[in-house]
N, C-alpha and C positions, 0 to 999 in steps of 0.2 A: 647310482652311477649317473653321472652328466650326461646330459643327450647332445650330443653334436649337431647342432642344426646350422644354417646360412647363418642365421642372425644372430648368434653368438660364440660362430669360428671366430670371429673377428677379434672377440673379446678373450678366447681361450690363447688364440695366437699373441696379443698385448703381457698378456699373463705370463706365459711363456718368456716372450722376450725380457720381461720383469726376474720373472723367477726360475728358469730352463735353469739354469748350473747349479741351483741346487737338486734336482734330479738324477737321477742315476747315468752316470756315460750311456751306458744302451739305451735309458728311456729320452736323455737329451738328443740322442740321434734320430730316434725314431718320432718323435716330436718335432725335430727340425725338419725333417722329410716333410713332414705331413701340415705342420704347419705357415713353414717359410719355404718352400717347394713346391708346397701343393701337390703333393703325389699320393696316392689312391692307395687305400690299405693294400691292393693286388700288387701294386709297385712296390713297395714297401717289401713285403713276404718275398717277392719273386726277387728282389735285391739282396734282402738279408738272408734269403734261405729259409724261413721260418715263415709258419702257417698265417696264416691271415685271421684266425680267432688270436695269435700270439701276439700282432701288431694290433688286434681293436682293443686287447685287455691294457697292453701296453699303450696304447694312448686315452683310452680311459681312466686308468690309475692314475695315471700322469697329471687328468684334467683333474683330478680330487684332491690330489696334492698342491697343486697349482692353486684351487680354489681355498684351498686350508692357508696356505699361505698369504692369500690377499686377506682373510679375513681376520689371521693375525695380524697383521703387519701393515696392510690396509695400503700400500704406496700407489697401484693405478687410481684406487680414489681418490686418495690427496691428490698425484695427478691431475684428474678430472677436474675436480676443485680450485685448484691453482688456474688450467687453463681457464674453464670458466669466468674467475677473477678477471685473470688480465684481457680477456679478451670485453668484460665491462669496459675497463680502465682504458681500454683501445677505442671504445667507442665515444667515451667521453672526452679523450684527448683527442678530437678530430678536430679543437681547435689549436691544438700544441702539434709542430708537426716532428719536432723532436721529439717529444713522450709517447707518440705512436709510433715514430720508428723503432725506439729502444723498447717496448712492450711487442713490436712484433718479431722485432728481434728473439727476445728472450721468449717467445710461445714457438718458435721453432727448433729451439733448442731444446724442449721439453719434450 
């Protein structure tokens, strides 16, 4: 079972946002709480009615699903990957100042 810590909410919430609709409506909700909200498994429960061991299983299965999915599929890496890239190609175009703006363009849209 994935440990929820500070330093890889960040990465579960990317996932999420990558992969959330393939999860179950109840566990998209409850994931979006907790992820894009920021709300406290007690919020959570105390909103939906359901215990607070019901919302840590539910966003626990959720993060192993989540992570099964990036390791098929692999897309926040390539991500990663792609930013990485351009943001090279950003710095070596600091002498073109149109190819830095269209590489900064296109890393915010990513």
């Amino acid at each position: 079972m994935p440990k929820i810590e500070l330093e890889n909410f960040v990465e579960y919430g990317q996932l999420f946002e990558i992969y959330g609709k393939l999860l179950s409506f109840d566990r998209q909700k409850i994931c979006e709480e907790y992820f894009s909200f920021n709300m406290t498994i007690a919020e959570i429960s105390d909103e939906k009615k359901i215990s607070r061991q019901a919302v840590f299983d539910a966003i626990h299965k959720s993060c192993e699903k989540l992570e099964e999915f990036e390791k098929t599929l692999g897309i926040l890496q390539n991500r990663r990957k792609l930013t990485d890239q351009l943001e090279t190609i950003a710095v070596l175009a600091q002498d073109s100042p149109k190819i830095k703006e269209k590489v900064e363009k296109i890393l915010k849209e990513i």
